[in-house]
C-alpha positions as CSV (number, residue, x, y, z in Angstrom):
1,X,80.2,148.9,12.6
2,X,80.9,145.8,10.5
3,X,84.1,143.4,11.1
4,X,84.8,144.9,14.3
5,X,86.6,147.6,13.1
6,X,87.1,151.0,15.6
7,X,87.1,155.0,14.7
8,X,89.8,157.0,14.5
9,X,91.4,158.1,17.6
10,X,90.8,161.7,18.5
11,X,94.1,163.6,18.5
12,X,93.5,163.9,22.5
13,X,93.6,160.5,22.8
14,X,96.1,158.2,24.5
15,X,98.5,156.8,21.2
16,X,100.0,153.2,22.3
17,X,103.9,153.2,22.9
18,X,105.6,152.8,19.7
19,X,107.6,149.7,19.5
20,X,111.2,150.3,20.2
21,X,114.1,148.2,17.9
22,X,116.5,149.1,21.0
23,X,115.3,148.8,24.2
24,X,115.9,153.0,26.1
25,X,116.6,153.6,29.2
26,X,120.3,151.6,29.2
27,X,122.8,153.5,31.5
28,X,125.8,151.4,29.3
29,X,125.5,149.2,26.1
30,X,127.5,146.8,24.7
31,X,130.4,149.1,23.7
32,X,129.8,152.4,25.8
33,X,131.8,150.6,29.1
34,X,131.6,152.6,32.6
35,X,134.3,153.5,34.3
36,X,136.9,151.2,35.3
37,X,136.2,151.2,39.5
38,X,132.7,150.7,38.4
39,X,133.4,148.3,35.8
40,X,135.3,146.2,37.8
41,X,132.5,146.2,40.8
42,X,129.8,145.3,38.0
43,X,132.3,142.6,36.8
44,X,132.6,141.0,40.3
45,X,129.0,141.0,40.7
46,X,128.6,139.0,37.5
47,X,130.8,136.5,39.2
48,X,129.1,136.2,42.1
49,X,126.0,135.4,40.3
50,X,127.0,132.9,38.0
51,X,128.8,131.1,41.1
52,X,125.2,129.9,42.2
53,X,125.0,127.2,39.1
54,X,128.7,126.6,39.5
55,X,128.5,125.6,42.8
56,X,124.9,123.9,43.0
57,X,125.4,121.2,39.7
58,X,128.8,119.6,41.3
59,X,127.6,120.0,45.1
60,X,124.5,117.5,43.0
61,X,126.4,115.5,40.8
62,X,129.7,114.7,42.7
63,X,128.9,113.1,45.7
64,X,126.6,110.9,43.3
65,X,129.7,109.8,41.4
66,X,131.9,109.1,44.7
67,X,133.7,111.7,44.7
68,X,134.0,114.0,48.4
69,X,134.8,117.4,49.2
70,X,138.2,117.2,47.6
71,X,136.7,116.5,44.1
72,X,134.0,118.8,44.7
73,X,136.4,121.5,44.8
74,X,138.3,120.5,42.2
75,X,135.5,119.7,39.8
76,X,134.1,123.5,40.9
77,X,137.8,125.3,40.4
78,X,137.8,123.8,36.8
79,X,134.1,124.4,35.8
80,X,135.0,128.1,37.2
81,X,138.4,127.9,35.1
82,X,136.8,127.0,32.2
83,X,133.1,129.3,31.9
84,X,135.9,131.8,32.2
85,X,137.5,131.1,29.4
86,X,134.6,130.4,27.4
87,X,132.9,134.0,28.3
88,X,136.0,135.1,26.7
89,X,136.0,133.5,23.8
90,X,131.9,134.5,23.2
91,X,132.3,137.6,23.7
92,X,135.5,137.9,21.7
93,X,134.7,135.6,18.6
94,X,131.0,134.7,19.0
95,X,128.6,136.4,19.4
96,X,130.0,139.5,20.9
97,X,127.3,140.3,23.4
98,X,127.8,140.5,26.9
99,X,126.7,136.6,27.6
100,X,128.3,135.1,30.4
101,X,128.5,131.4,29.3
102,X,128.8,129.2,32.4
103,X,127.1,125.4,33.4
104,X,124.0,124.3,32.2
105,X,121.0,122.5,34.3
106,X,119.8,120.8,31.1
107,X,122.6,119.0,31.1
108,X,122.2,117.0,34.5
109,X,119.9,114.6,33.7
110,X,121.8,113.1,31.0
111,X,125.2,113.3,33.2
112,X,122.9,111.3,36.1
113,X,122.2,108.7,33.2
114,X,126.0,108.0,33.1
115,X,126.4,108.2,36.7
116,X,123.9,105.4,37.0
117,X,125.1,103.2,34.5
118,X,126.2,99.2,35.3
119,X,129.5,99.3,34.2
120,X,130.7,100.8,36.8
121,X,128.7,99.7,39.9
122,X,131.6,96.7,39.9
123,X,134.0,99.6,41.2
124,X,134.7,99.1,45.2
125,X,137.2,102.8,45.3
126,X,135.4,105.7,45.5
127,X,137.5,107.6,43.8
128,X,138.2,105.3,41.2
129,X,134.9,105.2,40.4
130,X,134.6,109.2,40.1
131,X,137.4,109.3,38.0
132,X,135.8,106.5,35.7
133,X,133.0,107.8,35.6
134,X,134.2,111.7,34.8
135,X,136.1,109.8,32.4
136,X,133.0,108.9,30.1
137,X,131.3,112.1,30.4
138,X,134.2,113.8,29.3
139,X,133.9,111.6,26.3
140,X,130.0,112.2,25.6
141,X,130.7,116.1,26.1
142,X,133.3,115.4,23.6
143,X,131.1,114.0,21.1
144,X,128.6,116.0,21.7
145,X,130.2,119.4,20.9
146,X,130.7,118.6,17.0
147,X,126.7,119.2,17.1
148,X,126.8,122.8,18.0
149,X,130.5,123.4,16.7
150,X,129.1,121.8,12.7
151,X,125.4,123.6,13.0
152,X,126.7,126.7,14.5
153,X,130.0,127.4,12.1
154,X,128.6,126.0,8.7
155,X,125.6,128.3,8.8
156,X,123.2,125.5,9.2
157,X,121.7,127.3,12.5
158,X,122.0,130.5,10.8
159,X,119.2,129.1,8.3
160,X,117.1,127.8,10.8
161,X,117.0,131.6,12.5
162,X,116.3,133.1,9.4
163,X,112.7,131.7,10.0
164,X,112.3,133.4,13.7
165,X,110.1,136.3,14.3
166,X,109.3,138.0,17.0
167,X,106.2,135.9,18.0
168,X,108.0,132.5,17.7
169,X,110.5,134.4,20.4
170,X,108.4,135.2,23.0
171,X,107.8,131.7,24.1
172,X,111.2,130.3,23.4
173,X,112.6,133.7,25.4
174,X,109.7,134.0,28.3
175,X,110.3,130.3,29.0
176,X,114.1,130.1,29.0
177,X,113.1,132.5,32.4
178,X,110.0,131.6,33.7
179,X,110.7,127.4,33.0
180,X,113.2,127.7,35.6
181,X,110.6,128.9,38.3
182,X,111.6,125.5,40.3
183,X,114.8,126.6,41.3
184,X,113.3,130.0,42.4
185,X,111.3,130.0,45.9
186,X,111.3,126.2,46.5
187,X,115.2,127.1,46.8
188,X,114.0,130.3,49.3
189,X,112.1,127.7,51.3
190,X,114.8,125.5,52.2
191,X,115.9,127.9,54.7
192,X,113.4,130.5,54.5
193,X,114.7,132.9,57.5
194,X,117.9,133.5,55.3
195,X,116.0,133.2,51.6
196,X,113.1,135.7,52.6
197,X,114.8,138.2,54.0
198,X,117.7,138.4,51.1
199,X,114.9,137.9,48.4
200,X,113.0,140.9,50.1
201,X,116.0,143.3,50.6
202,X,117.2,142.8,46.9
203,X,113.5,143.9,45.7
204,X,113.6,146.6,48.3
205,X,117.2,148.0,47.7
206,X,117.1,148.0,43.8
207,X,113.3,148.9,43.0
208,X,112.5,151.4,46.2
209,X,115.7,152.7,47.3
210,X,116.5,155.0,44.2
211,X,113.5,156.4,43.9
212,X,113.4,157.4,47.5
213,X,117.1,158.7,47.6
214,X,117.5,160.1,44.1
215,X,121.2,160.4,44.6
216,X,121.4,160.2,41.1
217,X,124.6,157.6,41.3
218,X,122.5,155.1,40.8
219,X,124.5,152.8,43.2
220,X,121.6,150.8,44.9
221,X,120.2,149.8,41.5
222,X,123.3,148.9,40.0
223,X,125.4,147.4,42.7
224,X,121.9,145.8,44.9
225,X,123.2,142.1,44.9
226,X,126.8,143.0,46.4
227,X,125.1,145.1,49.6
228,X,122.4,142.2,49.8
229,X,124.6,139.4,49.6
230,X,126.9,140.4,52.1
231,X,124.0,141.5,54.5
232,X,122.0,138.3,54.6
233,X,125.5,136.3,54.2
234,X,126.7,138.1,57.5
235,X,123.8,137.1,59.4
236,X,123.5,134.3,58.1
237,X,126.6,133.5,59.7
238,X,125.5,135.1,63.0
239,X,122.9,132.2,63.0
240,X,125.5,130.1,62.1
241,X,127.8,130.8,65.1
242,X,125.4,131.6,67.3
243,X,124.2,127.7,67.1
244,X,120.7,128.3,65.5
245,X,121.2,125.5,63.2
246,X,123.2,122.8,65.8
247,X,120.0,120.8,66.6
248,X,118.2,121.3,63.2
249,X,117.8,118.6,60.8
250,X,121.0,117.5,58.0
251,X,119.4,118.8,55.2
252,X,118.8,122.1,56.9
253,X,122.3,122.7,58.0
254,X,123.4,121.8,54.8
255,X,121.2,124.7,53.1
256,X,121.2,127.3,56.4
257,X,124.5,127.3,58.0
258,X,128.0,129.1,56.2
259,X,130.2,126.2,57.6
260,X,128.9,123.0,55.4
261,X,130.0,123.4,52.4
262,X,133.7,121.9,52.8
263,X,134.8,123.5,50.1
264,X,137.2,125.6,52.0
265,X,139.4,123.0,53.8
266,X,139.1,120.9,50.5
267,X,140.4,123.5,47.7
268,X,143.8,123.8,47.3
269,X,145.9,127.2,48.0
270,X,146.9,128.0,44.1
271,X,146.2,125.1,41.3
272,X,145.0,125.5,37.6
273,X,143.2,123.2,36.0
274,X,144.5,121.6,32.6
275,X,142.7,119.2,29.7
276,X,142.8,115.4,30.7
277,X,143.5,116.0,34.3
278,X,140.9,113.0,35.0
279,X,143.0,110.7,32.6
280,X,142.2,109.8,29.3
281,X,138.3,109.9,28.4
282,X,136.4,106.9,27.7
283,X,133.9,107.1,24.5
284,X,130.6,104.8,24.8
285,X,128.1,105.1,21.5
286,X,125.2,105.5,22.9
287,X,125.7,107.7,25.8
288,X,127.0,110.2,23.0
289,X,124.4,110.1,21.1
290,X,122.3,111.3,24.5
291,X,124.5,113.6,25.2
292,X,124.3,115.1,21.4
293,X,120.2,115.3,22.1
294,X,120.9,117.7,25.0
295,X,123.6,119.6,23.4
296,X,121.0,120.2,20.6
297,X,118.2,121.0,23.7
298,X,121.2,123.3,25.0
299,X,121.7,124.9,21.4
300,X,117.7,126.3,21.7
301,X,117.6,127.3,24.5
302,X,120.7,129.3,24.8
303,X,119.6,130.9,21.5
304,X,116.6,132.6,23.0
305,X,119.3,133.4,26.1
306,X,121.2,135.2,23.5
307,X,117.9,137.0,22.5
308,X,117.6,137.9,25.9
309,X,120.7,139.1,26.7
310,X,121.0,141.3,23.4
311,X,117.4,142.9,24.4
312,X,118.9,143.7,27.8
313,X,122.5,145.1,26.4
314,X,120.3,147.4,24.4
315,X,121.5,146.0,21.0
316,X,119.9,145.8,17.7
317,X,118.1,142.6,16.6
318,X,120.7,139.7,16.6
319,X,121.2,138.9,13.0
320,X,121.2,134.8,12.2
321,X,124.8,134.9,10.9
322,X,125.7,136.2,14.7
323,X,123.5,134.1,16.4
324,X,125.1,130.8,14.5
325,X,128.6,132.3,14.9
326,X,127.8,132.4,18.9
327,X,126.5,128.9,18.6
328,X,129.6,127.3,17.1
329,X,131.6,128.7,19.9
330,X,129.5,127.3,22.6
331,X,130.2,124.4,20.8
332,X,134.1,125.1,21.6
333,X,132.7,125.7,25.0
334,X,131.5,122.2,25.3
335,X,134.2,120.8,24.1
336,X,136.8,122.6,26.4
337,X,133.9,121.1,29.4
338,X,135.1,117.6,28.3
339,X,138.8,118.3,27.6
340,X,139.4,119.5,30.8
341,X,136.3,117.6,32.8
342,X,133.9,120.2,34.1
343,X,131.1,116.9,34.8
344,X,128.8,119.6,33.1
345,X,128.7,120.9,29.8
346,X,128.3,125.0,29.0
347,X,125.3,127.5,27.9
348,X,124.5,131.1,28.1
349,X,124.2,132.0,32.4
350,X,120.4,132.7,32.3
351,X,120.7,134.7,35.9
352,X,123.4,136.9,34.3
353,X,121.3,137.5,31.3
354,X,118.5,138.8,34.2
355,X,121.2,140.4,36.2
356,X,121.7,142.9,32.9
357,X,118.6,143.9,33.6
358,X,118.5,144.7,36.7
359,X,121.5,146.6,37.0
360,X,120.7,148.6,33.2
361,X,124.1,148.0,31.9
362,X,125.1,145.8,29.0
363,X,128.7,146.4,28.5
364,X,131.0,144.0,27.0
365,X,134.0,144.9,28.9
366,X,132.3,144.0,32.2
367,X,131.2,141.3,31.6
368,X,135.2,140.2,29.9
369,X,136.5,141.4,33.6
370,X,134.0,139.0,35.2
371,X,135.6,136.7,33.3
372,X,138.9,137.5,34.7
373,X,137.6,137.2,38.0
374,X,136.2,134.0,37.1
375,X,139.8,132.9,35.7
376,X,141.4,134.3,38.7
377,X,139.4,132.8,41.4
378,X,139.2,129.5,40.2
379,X,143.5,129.1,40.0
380,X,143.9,130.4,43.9
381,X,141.6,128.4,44.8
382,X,141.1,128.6,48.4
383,X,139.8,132.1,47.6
384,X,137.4,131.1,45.0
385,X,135.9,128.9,47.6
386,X,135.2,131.2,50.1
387,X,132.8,132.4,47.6
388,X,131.2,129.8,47.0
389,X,130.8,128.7,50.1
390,X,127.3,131.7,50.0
391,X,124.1,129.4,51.2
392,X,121.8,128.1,48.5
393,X,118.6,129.9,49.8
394,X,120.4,133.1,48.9
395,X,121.6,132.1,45.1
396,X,117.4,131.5,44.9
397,X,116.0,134.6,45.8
398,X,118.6,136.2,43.4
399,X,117.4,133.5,41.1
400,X,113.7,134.5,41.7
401,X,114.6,138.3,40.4
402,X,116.6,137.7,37.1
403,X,114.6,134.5,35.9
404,X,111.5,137.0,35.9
405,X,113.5,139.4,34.5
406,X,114.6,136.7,31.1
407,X,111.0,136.3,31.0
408,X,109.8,139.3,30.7
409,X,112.1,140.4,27.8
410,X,110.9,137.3,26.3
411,X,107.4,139.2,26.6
412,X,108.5,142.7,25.5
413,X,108.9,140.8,22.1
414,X,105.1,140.9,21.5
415,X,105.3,144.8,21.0
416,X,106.6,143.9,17.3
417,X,103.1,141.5,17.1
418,X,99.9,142.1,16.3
419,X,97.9,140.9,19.7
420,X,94.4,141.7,17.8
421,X,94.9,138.8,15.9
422,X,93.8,135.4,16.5
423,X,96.6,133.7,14.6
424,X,99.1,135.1,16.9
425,X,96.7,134.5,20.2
426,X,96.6,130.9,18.7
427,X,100.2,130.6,18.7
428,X,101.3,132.2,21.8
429,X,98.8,130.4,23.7
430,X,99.0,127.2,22.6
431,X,102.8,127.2,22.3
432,X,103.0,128.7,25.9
433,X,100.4,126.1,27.4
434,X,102.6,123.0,25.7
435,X,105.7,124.8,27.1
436,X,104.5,124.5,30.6
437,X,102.1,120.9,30.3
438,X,104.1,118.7,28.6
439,X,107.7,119.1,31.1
440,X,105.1,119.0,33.6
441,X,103.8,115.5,32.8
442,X,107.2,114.1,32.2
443,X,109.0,115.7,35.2
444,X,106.0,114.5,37.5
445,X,106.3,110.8,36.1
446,X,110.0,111.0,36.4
447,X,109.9,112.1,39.8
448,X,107.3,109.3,41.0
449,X,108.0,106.3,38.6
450,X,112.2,106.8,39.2
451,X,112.3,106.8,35.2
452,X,110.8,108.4,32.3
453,X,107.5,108.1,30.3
454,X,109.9,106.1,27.8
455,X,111.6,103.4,29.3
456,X,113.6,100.7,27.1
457,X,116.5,98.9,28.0
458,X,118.6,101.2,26.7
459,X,118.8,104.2,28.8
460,X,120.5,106.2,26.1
461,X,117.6,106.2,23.7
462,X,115.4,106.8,26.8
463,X,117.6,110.4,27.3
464,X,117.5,110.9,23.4
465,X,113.7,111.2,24.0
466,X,112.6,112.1,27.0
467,X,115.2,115.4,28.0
468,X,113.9,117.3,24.9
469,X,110.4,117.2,26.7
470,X,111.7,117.8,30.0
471,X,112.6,121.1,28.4
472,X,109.8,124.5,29.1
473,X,111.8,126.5,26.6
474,X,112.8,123.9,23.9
475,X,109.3,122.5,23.8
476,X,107.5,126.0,23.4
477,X,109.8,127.0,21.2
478,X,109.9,124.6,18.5
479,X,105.7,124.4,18.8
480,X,106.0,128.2,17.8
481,X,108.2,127.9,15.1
482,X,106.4,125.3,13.6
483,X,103.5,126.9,13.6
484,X,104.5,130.3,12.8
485,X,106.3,129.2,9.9
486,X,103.3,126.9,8.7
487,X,100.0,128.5,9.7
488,X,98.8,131.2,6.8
489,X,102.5,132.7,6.9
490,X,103.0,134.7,4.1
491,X,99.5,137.1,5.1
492,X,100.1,137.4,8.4
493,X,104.1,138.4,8.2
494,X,103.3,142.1,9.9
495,X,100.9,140.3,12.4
496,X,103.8,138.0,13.8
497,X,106.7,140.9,13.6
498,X,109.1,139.5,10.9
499,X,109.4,142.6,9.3
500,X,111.2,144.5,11.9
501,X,113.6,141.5,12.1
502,X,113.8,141.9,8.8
503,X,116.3,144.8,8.7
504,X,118.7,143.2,10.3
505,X,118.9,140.1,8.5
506,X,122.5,141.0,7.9
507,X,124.6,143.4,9.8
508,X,126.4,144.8,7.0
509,X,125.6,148.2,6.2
510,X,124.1,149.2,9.4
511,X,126.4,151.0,11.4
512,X,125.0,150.4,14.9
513,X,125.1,146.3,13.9
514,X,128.4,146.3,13.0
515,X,129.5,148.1,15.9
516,X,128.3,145.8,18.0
517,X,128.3,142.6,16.1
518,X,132.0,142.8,13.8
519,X,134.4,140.7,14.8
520,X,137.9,142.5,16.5
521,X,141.1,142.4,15.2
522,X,139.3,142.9,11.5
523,X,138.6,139.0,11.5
524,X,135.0,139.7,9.2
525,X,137.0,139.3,6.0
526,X,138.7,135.9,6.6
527,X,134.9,134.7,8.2
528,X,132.2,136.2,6.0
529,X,129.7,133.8,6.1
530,X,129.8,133.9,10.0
C-alpha cells in the first residue's frame, strides 16, 4: 500500500489505551485528603524524604566554608525552617499543588564559586570566615530572587509556557528525574550492605507485598518508606554498635555508621531561626549576576517538577497563568533562603514529587502537614536532628525509586504525541541525546581540569555560562522548545500534543481546574492575571 499507510483494525483487535487528561488510578487527589491518622503518617513521610537534600547540601557546603558541626546544625534547622514555610506558601498562594519546595542541588556549584573566592582566604577564624562567607550568599540569593519573583508574577513566564506541549515536556520532565541518576546507586555504593538491602526492601515492600497480601488497606504501598527506613536504620545501627565499621576507612564511617553525623550533640534543645541571623548580607555584582543564571536554570527545571507533580496529584493540565503564579512564589522562596541564610537557595523537592507516586496520593493537605512537621522539627531542634542523622546510602536507594518515578511521568507525556512521526522522533531524540551529552562533557571536564570548559578571570561570568550546561533537564528542555516551536509547527500541532493542552489554557470555566487551581480565601478577583 502506498505511503505506508495500514488497514483498518478488525473490531477484534487490540485498540491502543486512550490518552488520559488525568492520570486514574489515584487513591487521593489534590483536594479529596485521607483521613487525618493517615494524613498525618503520609505527611511525616514527606518529611522524611525531603530531609535527604536537607541534610546532604550543608553536610557538603559547610565544612567547606569553615563552619563545624555547630553551624551544620544550625544552617540544617533553618534550611528545614524555611522549605517549611515555603511549602506553605506554594501550596497556599502558588501553585496549589501538592509541591513540597525544599533545597536545590543546582544551586551548589554557584554557592562553591563564592566559597572559593579570594577575598576571603585572608580570614584566619573559622567561623568568621563562615559567617562572611554566608554573608555574601545571602546577598546573591537576595538578588537573585527578583528573577523568578518579576518573570513569575508579571506573566512573563506565563507567556513562555503558553508555547509548551506535551512533546517539549517529556524531555524537560523525564530529565528533571532521570538527570539526577548520579545521586542514585553511586550513593547505594558508598555503603552498599546498608544501601542494597533498603533499596531492595522498598521495591519489595511497595511493588510485591500488596499484591501478595491483598489486605485491601493498602498500607505497604502507601506507608513502604516509613517500615523500610526504620528496618535498615535499626540495623544499620546494630552494625554500628556492634563495631562493624571501627577499623573501616573515614569516608566509610562517615556514610555507614548512625553515630557520625554530629548533628545531635551540635543542635540546640528548642531555637528558631529568624532573617539576618548571620548579620547583615554583603552584595558583590558579579556573584549576583551568577547566582541570577542559576535561579533562572532553577526556574526550568522546577517547572517541569511542577508538571510532574500535577501528573502524579492526578490534576488537570497545569494552566501557564498557574504555573507563573507558582514561579513567583519560589521566587519568595529564594528570597526568604537569603533573608534568613539557608547557604542554598529553594526549588520544587524532586524525590517528593516521585514519592506521590509511589504512595498514589496527591493531597494538598498532606503535603501542608509535612510542612508542619518540617516547621516543627526544625525549632526543637535536637529532635529534628535525630532525623537527620539517617545514613546517606539509605536517602539513595529512596532516591533511586522516585527519580525513576519523575522520569517516567515525564514519559507518560508522549501518550498526547504522535510517535509515528518523524518530527516528533527528531525532537525527542535529539533533545533527549543533548540532555544527557552536553552535562556530560562539561561535568567530566569540570571534574578533571578543577574548572570549567569556560575559564576567564572572572569566575562569575564562568558560572553565568557554564551551570546552564551542567543542567540534563534545562539543556533538553530548552533544545525542545526551540525546536518544537520552530520546526513545521503550525502542521504538526496534533503530532506534538498542543491541542489537549489546549483546553486548559485558562482555568476559568472548567470546574475541575478551578477546584484545584483557585486561589483560597477568594484571592482570584484581586489577582486575575495570575
Amino acid at each position: 500500500m502506498a505511503g505506508g499507510g495500514a488497514p483498518a483494525p478488525k473490531a477484534d483487535e487490540p485498540q491502543p489505551h486512550p490518552p488520559k487528561d488525568q492520570l486514574p488510578n489515584i487513591y487521593y487527589c489534590i483536594t479529596s485528603p485521607p483521613p487525618w491518622p493517615e494524613a498525618i503518617l503520609l505527611g511525616f513521610q514527606h518529611f522524611l524524604v525531603m530531609l535527604g537534600t536537607t541534610v546532604l547540601i550543608p553536610t557538603a557546603l559547610v565544612p567547606q566554608m569553615g563552619g563545624g558541626n555547630e553551624e551544620k546544625a544550625k544552617v540544617i534547622q533553618t534550611l528545614l525552617f524555611v522549605a517549611g514555610i515555603n511549602t506553605l506558601l506554594q501550596t497556599l498562594f502558588g501553585t496549589r499543588l501538592p509541591a513540597v519546595i525544599g533545597g536545590s542541588y543546582t544551586f551548589v556549584p554557584t554557592t562553591i564559586s563564592i566559597i572559593l573566592a579570594g577575598r576571603f582566604s585572608d580570614e584566619l577564624d573559622p567561623k568568621e570566615k563562615f559567617k562572611r562567607i554566608m554573608r555574601a550568599i545571602q546577598g546573591a540569593l537576595i538578588v537573585a530572587s527578583t528573577l523568578q519573583i518579576v518573570l513569575g508574577f508579571s506573566g512573563l513566564w506565563r507567556n513562555v509556557a503558553r508555547f509548551l506541549s506535551p512533546l517539549s515536556a517529556v524531555p524537560l520532565v523525564s530529565l528533571v528525574g532521570f538527570g539526577l541518576y548520579e545521586l542514585g546507586f553511586p550513593g547505594v555504593a558508598k555503603c552498599v550492605e546498608i544501601g542494597l538491602p533498603e533499596l531492595i526492601l522498598l521495591v519489595f515492600v511497595s511493588q510485591y507485598v500488596p499484591h501478595v497480601l491483598h489486605s485491601g488497606k493498602h498500607i505497604f504501598d502507601r506507608f513502604a518508606v516509613i517500615f523500610t527506613v526504620a528496618i535498615v536504620w535499626i540495623y544499620a545501627h546494630i552494625l554500628t554498635v556492634g563495631g562493624a565499621y571501627n577499623n573501616a576507612a573515614p569516608k566509610t564511617k562517615v556514610s555507614c555508621r548512625t553515630d557520625r553525623a554530629g548533628l545531635i550533640d551540635a543542635a540546640p534543645w528548642i531555637s528558631v531561626p529568624y532573617p539576618f541571623q548571620w548579620g547583615a548580607p554583603s552584595f558583590d555584582a558579579g556573584e549576583a549576576f551568577a547566582m541570577m543564571m542559576t535561579a533562572f536554570v532553577a526556574l526550568v527545571e522546577s517547572s517541569g517538577a511542577f508538571i510532574a507533580v500535577y501528573r502524579y496529584a492526578s490534576a488537570t493540565p497545569l494552566p501557564p497563568s498557574i504555573l507563573s503564579r507558582g514561579i513567583g512564589w519560589q521566587g519568595v522562596g529564594i528570597l526568604l533562603s537569603g533573608l534568613f541564610g539557608t547557604v542554598n537557595a529553594s526549588s520544587v523537592s524532586v524525590e517528593n514529587a516521585g514519592l506521590l507516586a509511589l504512595t498514589r496520593v496527591g493531597s494538598r493537605r498532606v503535603v501542608q502537614i509535612s510542612a508542619g512537621f518540617m516547621i516543627f522539627f526544625s525549632i526543637l531542634g535536637k529532635f529534628g536532628a535525630v532525623f537527620a542523622s539517617i545514613p546517606p546510602p539509605i536517602v539513595a536507594a529512596l532516591y533511586c525509586l522516585f527519580f525513576a518515578y519523575v522520569g517516567a511521568g515525564g514519559l507518560s507525556f508522549l501518550q498526547f504525541c504522535n510517535l509515528n512521526s518523524f518530527r516528533t522522533k527528531f525532537i525527542l531524540g535529539f533533545s533527549l541525546f543533548l540532555g544527557l551529552s552536553v552535562p556530560q562533557y562539561f561535568n567530566e571536564y569540570t571534574a578533571i581540569n578543577g574548572f570549567g570548559p569556560v575559564h576567564t578571570g572572572a569566575r562569575w561570568f564562568n558560572d553565568i555560562v557554564n551551570v546552564p550546561f551542567q543542567s540534563k533537564p534545562f539543556v533538553a528542555g530548552v533544545v525542545a522548545y526551540f525546536l518544537d516551536n520552530t520546526l513545521h509547527k503550525k502542521e504538526a500541532r496534533k503530532d506534538r500534543g498542543k491541542h489537549w493542552w489546549d483546553k486548559y489554557k485558562s482555568f476559568k470555566g472548567d470546574t475541575r481546574s478551578e477546584e484545584f487551581y483557585s486561589l483560597p480565601f477568594n484571592l482570584n478577583k484581586y489577582f486575575p492575571s495570575v
